[in-house]
Biopython code that builds the backbone (N, CA, C, O; Angstrom):
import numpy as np
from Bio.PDB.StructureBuilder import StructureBuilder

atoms = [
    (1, "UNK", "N", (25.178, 4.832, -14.561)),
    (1, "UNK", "CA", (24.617, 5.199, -13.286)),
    (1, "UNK", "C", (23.167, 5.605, -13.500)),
    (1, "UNK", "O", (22.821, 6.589, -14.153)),
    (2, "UNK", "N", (22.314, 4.710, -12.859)),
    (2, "UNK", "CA", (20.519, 5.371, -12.974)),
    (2, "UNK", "C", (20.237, 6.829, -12.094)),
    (2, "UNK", "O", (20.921, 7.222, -11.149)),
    (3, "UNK", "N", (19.112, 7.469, -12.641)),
    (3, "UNK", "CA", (18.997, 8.548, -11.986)),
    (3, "UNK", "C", (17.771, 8.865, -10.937)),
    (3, "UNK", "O", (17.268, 9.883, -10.463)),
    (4, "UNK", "N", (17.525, 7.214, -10.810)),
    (4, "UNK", "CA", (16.394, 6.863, -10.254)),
    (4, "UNK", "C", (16.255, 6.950, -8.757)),
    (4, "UNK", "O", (17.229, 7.060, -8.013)),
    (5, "UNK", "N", (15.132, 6.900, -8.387)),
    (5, "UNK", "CA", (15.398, 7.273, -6.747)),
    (5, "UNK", "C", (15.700, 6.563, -5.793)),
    (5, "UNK", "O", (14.909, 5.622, -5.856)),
    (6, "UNK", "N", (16.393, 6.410, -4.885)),
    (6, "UNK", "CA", (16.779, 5.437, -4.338)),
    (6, "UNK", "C", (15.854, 4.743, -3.442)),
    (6, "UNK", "O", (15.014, 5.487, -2.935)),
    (7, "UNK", "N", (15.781, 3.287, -3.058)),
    (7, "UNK", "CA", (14.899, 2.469, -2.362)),
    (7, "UNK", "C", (14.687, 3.347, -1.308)),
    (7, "UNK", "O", (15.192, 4.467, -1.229)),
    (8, "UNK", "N", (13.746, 2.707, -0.288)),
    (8, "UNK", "CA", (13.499, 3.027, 0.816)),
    (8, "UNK", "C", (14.010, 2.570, 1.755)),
    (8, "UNK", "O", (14.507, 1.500, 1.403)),
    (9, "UNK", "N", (14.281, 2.844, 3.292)),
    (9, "UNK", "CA", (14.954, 2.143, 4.316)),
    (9, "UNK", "C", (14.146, 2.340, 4.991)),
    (9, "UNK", "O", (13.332, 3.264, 4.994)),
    (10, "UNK", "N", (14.324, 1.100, 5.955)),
    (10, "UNK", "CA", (13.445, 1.210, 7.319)),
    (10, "UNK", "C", (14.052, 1.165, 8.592)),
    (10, "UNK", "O", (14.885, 0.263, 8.675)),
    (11, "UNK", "N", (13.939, 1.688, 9.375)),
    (11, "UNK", "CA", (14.782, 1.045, 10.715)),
    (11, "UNK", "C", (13.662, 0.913, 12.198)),
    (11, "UNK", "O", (12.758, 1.749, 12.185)),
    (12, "UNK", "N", (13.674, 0.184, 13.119)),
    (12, "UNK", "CA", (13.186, 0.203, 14.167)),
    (12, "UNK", "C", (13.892, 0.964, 15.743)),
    (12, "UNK", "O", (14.794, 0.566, 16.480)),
    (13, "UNK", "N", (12.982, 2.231, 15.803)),
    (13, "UNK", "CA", (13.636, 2.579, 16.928)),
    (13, "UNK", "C", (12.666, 2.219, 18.147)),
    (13, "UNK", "O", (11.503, 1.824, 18.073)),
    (14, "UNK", "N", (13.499, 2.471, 19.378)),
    (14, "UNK", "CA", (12.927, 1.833, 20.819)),
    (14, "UNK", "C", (12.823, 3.199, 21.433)),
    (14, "UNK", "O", (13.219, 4.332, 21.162)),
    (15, "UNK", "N", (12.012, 2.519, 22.526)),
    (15, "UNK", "CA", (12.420, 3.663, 24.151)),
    (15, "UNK", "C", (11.251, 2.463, 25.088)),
    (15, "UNK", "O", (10.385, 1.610, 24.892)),
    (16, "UNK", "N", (12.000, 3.165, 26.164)),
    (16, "UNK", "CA", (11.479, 2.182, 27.841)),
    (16, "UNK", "C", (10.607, 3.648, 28.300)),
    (16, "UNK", "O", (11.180, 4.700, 28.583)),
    (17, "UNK", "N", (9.113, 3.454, 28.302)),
    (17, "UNK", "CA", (8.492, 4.570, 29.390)),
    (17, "UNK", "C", (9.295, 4.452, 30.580)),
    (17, "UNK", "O", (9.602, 3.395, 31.132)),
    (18, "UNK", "N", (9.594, 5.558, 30.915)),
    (18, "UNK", "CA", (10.266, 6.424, 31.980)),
    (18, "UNK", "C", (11.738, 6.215, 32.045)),
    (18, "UNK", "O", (12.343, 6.575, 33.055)),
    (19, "UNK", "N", (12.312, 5.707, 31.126)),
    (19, "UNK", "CA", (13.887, 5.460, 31.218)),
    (19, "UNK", "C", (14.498, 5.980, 29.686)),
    (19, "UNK", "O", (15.359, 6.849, 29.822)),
    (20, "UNK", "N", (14.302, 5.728, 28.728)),
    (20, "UNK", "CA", (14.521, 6.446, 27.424)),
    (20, "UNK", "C", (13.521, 6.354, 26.837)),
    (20, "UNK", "O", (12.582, 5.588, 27.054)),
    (21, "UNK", "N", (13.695, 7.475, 25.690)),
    (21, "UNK", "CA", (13.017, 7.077, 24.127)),
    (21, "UNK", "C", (13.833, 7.814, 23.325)),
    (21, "UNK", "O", (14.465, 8.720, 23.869)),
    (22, "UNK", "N", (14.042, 7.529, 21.462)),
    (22, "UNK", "CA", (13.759, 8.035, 20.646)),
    (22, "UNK", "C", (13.356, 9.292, 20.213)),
    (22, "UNK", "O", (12.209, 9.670, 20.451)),
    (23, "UNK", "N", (14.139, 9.984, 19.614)),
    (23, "UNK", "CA", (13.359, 11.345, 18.995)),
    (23, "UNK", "C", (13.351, 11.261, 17.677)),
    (23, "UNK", "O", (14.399, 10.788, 17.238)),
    (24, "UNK", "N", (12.541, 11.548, 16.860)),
    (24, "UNK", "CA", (12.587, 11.187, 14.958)),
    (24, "UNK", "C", (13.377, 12.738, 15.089)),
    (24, "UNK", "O", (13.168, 13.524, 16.014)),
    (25, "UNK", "N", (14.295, 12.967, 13.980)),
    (25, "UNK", "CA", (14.461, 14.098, 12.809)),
    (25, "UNK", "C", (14.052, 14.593, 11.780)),
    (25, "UNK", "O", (13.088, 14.108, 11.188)),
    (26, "UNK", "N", (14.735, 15.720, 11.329)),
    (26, "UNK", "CA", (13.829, 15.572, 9.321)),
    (26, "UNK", "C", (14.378, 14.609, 9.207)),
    (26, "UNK", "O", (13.454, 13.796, 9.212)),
    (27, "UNK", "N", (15.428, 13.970, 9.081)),
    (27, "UNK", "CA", (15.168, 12.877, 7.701)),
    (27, "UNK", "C", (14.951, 11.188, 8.022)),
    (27, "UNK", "O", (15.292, 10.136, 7.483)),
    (28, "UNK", "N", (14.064, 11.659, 9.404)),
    (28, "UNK", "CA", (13.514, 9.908, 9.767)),
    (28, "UNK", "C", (11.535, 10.309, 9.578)),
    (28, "UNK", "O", (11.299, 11.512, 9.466)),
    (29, "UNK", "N", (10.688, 9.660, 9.561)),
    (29, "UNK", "CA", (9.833, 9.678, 9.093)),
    (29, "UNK", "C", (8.298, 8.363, 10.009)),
    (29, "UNK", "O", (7.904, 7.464, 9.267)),
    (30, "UNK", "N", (7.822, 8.414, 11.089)),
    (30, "UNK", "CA", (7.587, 8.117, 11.421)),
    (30, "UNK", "C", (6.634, 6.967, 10.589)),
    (30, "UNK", "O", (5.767, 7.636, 10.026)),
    (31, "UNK", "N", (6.434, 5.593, 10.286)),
    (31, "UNK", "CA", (5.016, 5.262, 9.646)),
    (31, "UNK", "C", (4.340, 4.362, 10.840)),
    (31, "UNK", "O", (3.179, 4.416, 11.244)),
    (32, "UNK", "N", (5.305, 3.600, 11.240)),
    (32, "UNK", "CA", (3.755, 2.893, 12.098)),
    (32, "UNK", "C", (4.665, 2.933, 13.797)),
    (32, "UNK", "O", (5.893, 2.941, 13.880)),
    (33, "UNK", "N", (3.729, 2.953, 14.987)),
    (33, "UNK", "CA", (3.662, 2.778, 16.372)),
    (33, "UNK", "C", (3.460, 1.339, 17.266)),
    (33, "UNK", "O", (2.484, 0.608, 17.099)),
    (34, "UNK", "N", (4.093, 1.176, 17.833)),
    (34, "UNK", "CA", (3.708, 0.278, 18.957)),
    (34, "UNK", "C", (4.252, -0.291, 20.333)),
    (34, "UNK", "O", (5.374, -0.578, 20.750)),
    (35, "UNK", "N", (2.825, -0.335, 20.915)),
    (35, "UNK", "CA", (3.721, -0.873, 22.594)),
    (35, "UNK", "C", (3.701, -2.228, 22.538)),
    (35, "UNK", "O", (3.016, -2.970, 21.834)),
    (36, "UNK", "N", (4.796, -2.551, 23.622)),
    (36, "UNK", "CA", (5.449, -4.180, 23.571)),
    (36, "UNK", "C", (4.326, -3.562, 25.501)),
    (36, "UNK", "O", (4.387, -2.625, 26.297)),
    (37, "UNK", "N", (3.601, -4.671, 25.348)),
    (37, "UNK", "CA", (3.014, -4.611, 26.802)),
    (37, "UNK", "C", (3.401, -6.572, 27.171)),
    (37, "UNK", "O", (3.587, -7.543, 26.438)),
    (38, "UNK", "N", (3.373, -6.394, 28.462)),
    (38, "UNK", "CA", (3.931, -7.634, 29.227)),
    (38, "UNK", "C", (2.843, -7.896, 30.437)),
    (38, "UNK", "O", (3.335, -7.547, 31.510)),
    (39, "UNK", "N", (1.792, -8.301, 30.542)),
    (39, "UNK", "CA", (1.220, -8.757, 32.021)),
    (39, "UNK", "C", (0.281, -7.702, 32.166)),
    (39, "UNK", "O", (-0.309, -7.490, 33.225)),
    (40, "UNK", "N", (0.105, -6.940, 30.985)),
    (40, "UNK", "CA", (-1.018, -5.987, 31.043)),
    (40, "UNK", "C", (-0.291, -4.435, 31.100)),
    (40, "UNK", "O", (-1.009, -3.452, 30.919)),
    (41, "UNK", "N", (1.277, -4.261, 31.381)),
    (41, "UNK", "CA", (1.812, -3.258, 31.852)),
    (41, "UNK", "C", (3.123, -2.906, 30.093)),
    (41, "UNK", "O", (3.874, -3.491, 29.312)),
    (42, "UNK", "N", (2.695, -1.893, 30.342)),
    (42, "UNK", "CA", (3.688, -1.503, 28.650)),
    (42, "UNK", "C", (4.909, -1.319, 28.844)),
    (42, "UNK", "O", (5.346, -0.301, 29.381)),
    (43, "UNK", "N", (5.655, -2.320, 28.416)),
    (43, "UNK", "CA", (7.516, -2.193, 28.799)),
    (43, "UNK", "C", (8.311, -1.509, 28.070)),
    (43, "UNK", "O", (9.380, -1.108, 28.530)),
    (44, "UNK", "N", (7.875, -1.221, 26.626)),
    (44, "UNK", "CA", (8.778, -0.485, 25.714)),
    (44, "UNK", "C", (7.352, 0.272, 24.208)),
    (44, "UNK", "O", (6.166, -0.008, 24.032)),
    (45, "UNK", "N", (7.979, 0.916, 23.716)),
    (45, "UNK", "CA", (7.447, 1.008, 22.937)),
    (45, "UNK", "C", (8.074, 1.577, 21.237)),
    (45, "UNK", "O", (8.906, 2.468, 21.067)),
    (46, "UNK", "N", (7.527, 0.925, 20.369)),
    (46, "UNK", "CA", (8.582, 0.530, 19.031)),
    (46, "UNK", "C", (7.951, 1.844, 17.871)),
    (46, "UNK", "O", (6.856, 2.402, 17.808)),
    (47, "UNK", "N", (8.978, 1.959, 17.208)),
    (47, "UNK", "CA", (8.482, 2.832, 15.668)),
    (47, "UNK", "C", (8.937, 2.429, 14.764)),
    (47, "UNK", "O", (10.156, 2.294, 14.665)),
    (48, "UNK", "N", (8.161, 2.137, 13.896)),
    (48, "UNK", "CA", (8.811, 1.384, 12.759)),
    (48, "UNK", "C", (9.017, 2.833, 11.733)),
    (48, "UNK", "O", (8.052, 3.591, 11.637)),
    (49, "UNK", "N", (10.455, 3.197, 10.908)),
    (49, "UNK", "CA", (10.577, 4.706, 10.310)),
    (49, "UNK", "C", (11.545, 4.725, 9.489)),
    (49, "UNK", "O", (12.647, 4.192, 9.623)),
    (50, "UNK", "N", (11.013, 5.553, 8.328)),
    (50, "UNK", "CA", (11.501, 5.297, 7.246)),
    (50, "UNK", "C", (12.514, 6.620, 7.567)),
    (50, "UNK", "O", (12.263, 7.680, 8.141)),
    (51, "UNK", "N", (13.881, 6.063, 6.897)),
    (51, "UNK", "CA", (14.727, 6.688, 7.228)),
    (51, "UNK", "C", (15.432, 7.452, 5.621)),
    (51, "UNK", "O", (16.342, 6.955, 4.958)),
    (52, "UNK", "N", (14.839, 8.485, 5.374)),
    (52, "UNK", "CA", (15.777, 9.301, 4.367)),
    (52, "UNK", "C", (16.640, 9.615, 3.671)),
    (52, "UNK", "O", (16.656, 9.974, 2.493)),
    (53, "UNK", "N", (17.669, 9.434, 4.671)),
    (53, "UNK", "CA", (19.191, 9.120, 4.517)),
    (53, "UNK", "C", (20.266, 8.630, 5.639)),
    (53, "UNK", "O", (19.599, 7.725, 6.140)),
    (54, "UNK", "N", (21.043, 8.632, 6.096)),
    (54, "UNK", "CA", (22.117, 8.615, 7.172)),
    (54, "UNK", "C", (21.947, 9.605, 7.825)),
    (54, "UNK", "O", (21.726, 10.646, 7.207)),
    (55, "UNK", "N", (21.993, 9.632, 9.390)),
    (55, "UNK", "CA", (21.966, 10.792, 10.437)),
    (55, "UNK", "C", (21.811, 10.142, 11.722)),
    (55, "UNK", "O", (21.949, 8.970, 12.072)),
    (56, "UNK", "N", (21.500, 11.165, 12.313)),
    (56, "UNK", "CA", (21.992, 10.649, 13.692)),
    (56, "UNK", "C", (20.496, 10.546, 14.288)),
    (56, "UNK", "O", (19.606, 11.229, 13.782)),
    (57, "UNK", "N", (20.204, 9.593, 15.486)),
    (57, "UNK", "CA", (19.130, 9.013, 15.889)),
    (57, "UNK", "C", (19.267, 10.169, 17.584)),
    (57, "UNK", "O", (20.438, 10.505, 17.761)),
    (58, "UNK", "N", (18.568, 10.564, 18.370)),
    (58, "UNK", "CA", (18.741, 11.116, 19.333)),
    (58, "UNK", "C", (17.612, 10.436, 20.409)),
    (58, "UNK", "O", (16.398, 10.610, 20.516)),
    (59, "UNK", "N", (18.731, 9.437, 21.283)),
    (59, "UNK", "CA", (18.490, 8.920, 22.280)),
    (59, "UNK", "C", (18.299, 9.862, 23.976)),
    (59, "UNK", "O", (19.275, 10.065, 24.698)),
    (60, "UNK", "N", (17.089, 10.253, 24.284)),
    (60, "UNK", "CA", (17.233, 10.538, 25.689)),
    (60, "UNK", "C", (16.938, 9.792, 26.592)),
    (60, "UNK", "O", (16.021, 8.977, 26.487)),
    (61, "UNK", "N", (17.776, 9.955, 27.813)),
    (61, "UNK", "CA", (17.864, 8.973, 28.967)),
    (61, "UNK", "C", (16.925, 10.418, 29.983)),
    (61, "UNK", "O", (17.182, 11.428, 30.640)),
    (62, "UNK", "N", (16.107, 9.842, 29.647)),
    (62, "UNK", "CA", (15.173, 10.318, 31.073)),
    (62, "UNK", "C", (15.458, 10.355, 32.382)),
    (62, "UNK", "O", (14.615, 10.706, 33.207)),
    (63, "UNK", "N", (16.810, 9.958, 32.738)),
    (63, "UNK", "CA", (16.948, 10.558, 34.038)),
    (63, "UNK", "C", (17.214, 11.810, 34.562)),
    (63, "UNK", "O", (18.005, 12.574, 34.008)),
    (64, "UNK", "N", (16.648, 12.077, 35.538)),
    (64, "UNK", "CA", (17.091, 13.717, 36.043)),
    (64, "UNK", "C", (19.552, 13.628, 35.994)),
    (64, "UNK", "O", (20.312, 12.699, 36.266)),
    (65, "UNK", "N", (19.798, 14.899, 35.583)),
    (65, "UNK", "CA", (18.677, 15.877, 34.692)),
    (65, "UNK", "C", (18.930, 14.794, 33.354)),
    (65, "UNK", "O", (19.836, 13.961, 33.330)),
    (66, "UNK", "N", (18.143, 14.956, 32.501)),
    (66, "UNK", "CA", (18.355, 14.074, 31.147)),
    (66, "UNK", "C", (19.124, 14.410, 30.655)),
    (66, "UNK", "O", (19.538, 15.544, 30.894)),
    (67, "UNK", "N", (19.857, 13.434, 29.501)),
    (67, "UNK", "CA", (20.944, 13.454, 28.585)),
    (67, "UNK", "C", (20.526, 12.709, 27.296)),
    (67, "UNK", "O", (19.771, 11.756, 27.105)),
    (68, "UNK", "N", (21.291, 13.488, 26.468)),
    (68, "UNK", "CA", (20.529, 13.278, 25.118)),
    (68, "UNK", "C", (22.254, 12.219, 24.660)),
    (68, "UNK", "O", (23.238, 12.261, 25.399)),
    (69, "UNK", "N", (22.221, 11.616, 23.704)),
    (69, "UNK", "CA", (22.715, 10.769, 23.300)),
    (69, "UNK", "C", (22.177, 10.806, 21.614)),
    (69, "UNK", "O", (20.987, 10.614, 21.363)),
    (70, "UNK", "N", (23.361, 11.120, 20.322)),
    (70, "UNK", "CA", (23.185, 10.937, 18.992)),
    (70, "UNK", "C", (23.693, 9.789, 18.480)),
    (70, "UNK", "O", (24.907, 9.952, 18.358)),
    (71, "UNK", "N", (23.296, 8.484, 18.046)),
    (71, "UNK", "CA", (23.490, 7.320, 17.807)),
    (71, "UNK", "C", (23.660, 7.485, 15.948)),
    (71, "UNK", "O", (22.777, 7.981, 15.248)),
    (72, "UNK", "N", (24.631, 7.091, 15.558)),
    (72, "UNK", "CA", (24.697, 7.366, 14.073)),
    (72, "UNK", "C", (23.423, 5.828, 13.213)),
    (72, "UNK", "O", (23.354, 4.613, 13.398)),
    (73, "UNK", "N", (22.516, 6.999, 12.139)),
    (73, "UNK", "CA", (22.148, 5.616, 11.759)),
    (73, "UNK", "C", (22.425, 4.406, 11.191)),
    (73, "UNK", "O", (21.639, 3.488, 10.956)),
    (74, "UNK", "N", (23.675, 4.472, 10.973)),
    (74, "UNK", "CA", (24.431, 3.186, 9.997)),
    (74, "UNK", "C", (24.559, 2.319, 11.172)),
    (74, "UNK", "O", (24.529, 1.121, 10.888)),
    (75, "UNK", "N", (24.683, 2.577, 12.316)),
    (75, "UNK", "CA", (25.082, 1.601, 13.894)),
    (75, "UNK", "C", (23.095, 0.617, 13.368)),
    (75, "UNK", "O", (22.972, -0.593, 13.554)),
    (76, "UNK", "N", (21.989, 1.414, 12.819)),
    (76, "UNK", "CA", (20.632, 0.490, 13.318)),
    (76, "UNK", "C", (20.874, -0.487, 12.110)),
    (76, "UNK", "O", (21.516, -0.400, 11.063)),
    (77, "UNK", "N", (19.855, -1.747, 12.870)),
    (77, "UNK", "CA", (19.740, -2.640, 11.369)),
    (77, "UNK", "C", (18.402, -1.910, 10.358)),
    (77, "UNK", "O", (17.461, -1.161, 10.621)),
    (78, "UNK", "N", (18.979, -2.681, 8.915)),
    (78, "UNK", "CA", (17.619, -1.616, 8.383)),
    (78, "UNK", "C", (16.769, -2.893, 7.472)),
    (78, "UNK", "O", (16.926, -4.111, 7.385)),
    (79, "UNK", "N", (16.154, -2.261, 7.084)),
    (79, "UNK", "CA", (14.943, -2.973, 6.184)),
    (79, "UNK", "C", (14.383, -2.843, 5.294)),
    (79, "UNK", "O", (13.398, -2.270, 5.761)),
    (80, "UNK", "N", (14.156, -2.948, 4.003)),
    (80, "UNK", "CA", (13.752, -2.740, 3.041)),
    (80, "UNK", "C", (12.096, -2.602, 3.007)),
    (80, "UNK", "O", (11.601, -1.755, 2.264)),
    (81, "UNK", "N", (11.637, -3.063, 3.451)),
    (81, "UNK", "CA", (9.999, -2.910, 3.666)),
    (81, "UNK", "C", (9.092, -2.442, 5.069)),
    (81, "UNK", "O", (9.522, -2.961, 6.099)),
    (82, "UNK", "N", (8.386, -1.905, 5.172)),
    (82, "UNK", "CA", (7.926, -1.950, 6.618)),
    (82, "UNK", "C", (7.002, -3.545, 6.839)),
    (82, "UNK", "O", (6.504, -3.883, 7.912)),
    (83, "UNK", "N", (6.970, -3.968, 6.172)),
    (83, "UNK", "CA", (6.318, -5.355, 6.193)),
    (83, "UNK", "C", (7.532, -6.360, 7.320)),
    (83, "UNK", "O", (7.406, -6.865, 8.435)),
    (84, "UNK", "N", (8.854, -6.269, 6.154)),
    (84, "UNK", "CA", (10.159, -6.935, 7.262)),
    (84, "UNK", "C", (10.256, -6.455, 8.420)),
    (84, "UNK", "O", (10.614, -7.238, 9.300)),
    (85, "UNK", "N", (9.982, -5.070, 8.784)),
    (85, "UNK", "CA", (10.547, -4.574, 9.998)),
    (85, "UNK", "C", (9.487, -5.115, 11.142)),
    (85, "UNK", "O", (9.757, -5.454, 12.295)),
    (86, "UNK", "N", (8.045, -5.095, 10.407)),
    (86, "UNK", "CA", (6.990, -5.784, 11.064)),
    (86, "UNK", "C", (7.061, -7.091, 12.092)),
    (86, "UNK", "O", (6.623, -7.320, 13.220)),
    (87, "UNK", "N", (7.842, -7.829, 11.112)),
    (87, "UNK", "CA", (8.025, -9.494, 11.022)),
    (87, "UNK", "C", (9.008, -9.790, 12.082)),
    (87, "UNK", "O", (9.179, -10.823, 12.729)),
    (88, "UNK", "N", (9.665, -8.557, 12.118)),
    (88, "UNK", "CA", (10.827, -8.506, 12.996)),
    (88, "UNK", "C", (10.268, -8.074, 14.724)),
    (88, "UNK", "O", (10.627, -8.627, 15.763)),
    (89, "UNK", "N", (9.500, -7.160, 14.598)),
    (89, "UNK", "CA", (8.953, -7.146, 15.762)),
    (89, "UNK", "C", (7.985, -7.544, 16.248)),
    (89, "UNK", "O", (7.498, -7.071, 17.275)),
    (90, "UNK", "N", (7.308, -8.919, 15.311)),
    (90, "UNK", "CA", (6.508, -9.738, 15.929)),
    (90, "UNK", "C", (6.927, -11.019, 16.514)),
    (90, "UNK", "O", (6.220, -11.828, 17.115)),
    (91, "UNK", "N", (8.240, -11.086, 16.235)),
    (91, "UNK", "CA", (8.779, -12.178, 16.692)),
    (91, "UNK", "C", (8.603, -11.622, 18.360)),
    (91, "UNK", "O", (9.009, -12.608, 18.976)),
    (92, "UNK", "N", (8.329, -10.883, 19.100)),
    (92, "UNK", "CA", (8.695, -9.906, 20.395)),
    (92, "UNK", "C", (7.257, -10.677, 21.031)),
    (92, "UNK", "O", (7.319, -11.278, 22.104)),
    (93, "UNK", "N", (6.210, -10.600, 20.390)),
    (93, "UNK", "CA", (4.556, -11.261, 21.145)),
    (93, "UNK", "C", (4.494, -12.440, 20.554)),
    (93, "UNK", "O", (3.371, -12.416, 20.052)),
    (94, "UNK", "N", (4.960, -13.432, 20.294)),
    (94, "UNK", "CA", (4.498, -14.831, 19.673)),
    (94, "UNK", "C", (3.164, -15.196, 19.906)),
    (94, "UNK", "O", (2.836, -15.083, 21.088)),
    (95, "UNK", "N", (2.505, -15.501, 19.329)),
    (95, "UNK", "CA", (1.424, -16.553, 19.564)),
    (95, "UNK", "C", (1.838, -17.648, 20.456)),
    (95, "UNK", "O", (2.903, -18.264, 20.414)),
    (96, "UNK", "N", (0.481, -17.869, 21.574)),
    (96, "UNK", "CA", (0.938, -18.912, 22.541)),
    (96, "UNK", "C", (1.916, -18.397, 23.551)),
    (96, "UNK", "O", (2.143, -19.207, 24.449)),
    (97, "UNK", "N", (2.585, -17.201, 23.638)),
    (97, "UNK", "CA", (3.608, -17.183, 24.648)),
    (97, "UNK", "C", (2.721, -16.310, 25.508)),
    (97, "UNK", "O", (1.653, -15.773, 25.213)),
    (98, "UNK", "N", (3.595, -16.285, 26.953)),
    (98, "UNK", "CA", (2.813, -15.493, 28.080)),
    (98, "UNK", "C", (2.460, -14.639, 27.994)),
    (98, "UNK", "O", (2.585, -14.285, 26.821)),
    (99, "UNK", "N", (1.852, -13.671, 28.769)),
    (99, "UNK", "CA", (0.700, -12.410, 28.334)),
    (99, "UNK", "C", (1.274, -11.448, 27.915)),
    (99, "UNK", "O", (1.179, -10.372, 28.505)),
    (100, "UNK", "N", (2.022, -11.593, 26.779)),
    (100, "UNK", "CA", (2.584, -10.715, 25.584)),
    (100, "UNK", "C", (1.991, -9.889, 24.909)),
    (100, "UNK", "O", (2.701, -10.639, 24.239)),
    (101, "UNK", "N", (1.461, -9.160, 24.379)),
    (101, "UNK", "CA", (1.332, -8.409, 23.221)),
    (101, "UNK", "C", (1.876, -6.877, 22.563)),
    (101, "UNK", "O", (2.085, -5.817, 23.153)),
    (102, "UNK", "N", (1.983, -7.160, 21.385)),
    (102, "UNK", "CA", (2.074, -6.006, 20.914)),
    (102, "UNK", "C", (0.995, -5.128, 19.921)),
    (102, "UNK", "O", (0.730, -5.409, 18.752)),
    (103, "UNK", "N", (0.546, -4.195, 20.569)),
    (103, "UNK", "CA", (-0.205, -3.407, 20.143)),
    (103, "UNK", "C", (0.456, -2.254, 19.851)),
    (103, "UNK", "O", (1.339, -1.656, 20.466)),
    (104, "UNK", "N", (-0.548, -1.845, 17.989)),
    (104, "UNK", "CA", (-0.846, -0.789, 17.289)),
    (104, "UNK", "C", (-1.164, 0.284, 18.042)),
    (104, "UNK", "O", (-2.069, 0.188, 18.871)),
    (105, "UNK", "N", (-0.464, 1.464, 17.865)),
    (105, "UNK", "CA", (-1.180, 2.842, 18.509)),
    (105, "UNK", "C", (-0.718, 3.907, 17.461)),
    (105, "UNK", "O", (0.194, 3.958, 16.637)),
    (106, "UNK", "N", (-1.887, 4.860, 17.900)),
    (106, "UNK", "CA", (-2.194, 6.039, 17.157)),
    (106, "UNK", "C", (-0.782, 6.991, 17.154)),
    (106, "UNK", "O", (-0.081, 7.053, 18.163)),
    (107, "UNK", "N", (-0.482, 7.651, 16.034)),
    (107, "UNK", "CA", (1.217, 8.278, 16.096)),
    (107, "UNK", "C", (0.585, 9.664, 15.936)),
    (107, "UNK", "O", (1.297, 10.667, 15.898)),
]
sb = StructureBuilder()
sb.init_structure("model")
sb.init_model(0)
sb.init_chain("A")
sb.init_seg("    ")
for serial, (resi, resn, name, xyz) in enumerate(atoms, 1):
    if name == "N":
        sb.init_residue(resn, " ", resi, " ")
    sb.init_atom(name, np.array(xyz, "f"), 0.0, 1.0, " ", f" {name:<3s}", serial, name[0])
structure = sb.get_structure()
């Protein structure tokens, strides 16, 4: 058995401005931000986050009154690099497709 440290994980969490988002924990780790904008108007917005260990993800539903929701992290897909998780959410703005983009923002 090595006593070495274990890889890194990545996972991608979501939220819809004004309908849910995402809350990180200690042992999720924010590294990179971004909005999925559509027609000029921002429909979701993504975190790409390195995840520590197993725990629970805390989903709130922004509706009055709000409700929080703990999603276990073994339910997300994960990723070995933030490069893959990247690749994964660029498939979301293609090149050439309608007024898509996803933009980088400040965390």
């Amino acid at each position: 058995m090595s006593g070495g440290v274990a890889p890194a994980v990545y996972v991608i969490l979501a939220g819809k401005p004004g309908s849910f988002r995402t809350e990180l924990g200690p042992d999720v780790r924010s590294v990179e931000a971004y909005d999925y904008v559509f027609f000029g108007r921002t429909k979701a917005h993504f975190v790409i986050a390195e995840l520590h260990r197993e725990t629970k993800i805390a989903v709130i539903d922004e509706a009055l009154p709000p409700t929080v929701s703990r999603i276990p992290s073994k339910l997300l897909k994960k990723y070995a690099s933030v490069a893959e998780a990247r690749r994964d959410l660029e498939h979301l703005a293609r090149p050439g497709s309608a007024d898509v983009a996803l933009v980088r923002v400040a965390q």
